[in-house]
RODOKE-774133 format. One record per residue: z, x, y of N, C-alpha, C, O, CB in turn; residue in three letters. Coordinates in steps of 0.001 Angstrom, whole numbers, padded with zeros to 6 digits, always signed. Glycine has a CB too. Layout:
ZXYZXYZXYZXYZXYALA...
//
This chain:
-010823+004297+006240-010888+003020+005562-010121+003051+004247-009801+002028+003640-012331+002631+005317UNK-009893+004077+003915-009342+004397+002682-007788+004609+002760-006939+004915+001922-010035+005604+002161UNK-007760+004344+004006-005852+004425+003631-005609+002934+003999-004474+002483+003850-004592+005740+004889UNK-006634+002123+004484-006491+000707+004954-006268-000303+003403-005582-001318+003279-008087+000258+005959UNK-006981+000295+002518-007330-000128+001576-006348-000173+000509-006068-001086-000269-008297+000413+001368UNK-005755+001320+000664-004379+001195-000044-003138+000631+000505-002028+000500-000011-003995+002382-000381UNK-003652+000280+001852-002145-000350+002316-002201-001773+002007-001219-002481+001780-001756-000194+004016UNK-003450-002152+002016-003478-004004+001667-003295-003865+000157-002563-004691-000388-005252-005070+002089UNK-003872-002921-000581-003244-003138-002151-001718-003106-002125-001193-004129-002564-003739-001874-003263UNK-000811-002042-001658+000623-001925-001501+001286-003638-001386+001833-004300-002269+000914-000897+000004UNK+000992-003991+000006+001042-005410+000376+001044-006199-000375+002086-006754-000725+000279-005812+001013UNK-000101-006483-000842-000435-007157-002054+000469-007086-003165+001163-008088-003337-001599-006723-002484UNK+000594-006273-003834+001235-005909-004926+002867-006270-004590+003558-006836-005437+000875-004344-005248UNK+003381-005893-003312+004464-005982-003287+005173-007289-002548+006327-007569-002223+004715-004870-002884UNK+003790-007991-002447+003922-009526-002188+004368-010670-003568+005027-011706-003659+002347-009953-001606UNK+003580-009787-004515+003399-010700-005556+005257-010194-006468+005904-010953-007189+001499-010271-006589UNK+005545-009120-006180+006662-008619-006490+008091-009522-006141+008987-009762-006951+006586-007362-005849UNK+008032-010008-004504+008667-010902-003707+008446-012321-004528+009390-012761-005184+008060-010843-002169UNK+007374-012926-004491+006850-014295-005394+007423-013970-006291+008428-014677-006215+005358-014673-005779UNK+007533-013319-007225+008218-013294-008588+009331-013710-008789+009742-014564-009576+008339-012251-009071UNK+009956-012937-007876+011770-013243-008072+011645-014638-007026+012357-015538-007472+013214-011571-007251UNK+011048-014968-005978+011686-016339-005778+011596-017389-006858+012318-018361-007078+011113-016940-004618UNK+010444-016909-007516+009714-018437-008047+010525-018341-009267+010602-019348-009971+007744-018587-008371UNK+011323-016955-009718+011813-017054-011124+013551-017758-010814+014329-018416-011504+011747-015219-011990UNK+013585-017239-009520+014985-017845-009183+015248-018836-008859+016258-019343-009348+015557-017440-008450UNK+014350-019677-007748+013803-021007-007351+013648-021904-008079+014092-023034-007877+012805-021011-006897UNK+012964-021539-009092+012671-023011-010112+012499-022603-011249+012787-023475-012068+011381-023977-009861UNK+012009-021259-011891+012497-021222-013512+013408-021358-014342+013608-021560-015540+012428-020505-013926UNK+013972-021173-013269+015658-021081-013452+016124-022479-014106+017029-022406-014938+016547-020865-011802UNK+015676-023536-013854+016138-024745-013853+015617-025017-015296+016442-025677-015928+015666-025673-012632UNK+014283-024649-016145+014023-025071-016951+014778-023768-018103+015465-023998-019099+012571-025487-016775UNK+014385-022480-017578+014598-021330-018464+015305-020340-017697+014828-019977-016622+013311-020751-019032UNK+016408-019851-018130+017163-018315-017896+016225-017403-018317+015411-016707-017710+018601-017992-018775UNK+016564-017577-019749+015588-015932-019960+014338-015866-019353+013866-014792-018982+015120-015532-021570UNK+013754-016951-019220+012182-016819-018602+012295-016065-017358+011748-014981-017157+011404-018330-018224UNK+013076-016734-016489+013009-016312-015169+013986-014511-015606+013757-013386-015162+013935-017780-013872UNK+014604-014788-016195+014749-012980-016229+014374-011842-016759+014751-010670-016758+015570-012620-016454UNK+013172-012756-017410+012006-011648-018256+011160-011759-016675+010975-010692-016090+010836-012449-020213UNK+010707-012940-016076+010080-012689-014730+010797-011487-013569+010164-010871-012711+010109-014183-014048UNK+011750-011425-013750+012849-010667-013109+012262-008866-013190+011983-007992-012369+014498-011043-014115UNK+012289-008976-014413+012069-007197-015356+010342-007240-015387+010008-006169-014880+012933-007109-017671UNK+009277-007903-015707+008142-007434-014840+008350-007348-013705+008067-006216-013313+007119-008069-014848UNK+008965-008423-012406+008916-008071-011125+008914-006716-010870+007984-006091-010360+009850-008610-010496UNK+010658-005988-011470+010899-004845-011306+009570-003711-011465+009325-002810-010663+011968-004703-012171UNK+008909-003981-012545+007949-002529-012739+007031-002617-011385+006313-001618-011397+006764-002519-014408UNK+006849-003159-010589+005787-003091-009750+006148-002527-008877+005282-001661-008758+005229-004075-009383UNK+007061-002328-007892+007634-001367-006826+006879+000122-007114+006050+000544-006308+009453-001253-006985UNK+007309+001033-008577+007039+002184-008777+005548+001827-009258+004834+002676-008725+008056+002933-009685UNK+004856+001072-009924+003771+001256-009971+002957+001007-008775+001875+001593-008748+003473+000716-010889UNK+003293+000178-007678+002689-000259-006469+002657+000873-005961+001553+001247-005567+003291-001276-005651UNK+003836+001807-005791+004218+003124-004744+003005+004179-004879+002365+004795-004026+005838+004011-005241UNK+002908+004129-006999+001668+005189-007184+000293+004594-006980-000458+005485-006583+001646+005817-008680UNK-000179+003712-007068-001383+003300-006791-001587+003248-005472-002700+003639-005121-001647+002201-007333UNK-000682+002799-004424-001038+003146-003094-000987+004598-002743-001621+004844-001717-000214+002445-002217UNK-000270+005886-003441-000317+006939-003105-001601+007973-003788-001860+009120-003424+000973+007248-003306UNK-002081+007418-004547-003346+007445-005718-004856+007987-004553-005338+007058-003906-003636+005278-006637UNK-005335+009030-004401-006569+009528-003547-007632+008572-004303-007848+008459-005509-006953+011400-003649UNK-008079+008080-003467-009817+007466-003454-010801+008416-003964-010367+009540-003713-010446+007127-001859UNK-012109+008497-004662-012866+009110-004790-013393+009596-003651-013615+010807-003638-013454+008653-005453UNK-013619+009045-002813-014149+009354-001466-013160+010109-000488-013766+010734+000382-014569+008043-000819UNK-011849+010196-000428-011084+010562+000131-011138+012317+000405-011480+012875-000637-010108+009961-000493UNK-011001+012846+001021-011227+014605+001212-010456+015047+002062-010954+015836+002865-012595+015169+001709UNK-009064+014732+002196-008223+015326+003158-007373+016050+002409-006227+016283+002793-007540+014428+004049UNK-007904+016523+001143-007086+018036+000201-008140+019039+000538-007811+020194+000269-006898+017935-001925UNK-009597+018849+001180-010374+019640+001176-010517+019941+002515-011608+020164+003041-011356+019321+000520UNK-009317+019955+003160-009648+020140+004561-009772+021889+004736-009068+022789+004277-008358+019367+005586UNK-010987+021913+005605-011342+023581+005379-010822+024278+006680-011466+025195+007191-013183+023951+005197UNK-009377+023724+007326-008726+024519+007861-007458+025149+007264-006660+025922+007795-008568+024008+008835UNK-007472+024594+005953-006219+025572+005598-007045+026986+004709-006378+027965+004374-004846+024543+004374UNK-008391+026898+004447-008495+028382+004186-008856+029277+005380-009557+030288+005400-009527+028613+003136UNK-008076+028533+006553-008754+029627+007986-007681+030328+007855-006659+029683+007620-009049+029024+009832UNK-007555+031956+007967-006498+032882+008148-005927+032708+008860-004717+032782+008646-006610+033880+008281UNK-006609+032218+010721-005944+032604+011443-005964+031137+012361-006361+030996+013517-006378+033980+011920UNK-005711+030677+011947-005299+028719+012335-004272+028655+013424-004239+027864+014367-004392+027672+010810UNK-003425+029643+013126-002218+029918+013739-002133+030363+014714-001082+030397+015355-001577+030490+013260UNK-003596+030983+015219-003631+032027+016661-003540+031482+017983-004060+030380+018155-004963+032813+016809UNK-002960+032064+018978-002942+031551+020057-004370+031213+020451-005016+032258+020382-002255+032345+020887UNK-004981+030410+020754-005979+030037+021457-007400+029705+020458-008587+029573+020757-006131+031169+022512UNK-006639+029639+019097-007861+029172+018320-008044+028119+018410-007033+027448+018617-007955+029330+017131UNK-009099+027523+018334-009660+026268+018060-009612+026179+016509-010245+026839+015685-011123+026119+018680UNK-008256+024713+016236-007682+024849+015037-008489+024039+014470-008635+024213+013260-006309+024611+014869UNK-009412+022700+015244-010140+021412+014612-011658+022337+014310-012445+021986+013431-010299+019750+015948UNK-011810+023123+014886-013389+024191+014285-012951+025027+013826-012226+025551+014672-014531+024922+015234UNK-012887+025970+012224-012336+027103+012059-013359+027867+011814-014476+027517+011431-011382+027156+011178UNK-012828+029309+012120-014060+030143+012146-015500+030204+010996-016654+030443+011353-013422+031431+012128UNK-015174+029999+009973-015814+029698+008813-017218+028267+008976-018225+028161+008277-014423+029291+007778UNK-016832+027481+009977-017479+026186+010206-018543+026526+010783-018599+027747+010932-016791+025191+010955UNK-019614+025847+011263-020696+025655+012223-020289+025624+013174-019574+024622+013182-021441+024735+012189UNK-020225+026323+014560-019799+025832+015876-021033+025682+016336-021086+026083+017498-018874+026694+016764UNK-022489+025110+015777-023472+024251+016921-022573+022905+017343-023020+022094+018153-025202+023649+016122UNK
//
């Protein structure tokens, strides 16, 4: 759920990024230049800030704690790589 979550923020964010430049090009334009090209230069910051907030781990998120990379032998022919030896196999 947590990567769902950052993808509708991404979206989001990079929806409102799109709106920016039409609406600054579309019709600010007509009353104000600089307006619409100060709208222009916020638009811009949101791409790289959108990129890190969607790439940003959830509190809840635990796929750095996945406890198969401290298995030695992950790699072995015929291990069972999704149970590592270290785990519960009930």
């Amino acid at each position: 759920m947590q990567a769902h979550r950052r993808h509708v923020r991404y979206f989001v964010m990079m929806s409102v990024c799109v709106g920016m430049f039409v609406v600054a090009w579309g019709f600010v334009r007509f009353y104000s230049v600089g307006a619409a090209v100060g709208i222009c230069v916020v638009a811009m910051v949101i791409p790289p800030v959108a990129a890190v907030l969607a790439n940003a781990r959830d509190r809840d998120d635990d796929w750095w704690d996945d406890p198969r990379w401290e298995d030695p032998e992950w790699n072995r022919p015929g291990h069972d790589r999704d149970r590592p030896d270290h785990e519960d196999r009930a």
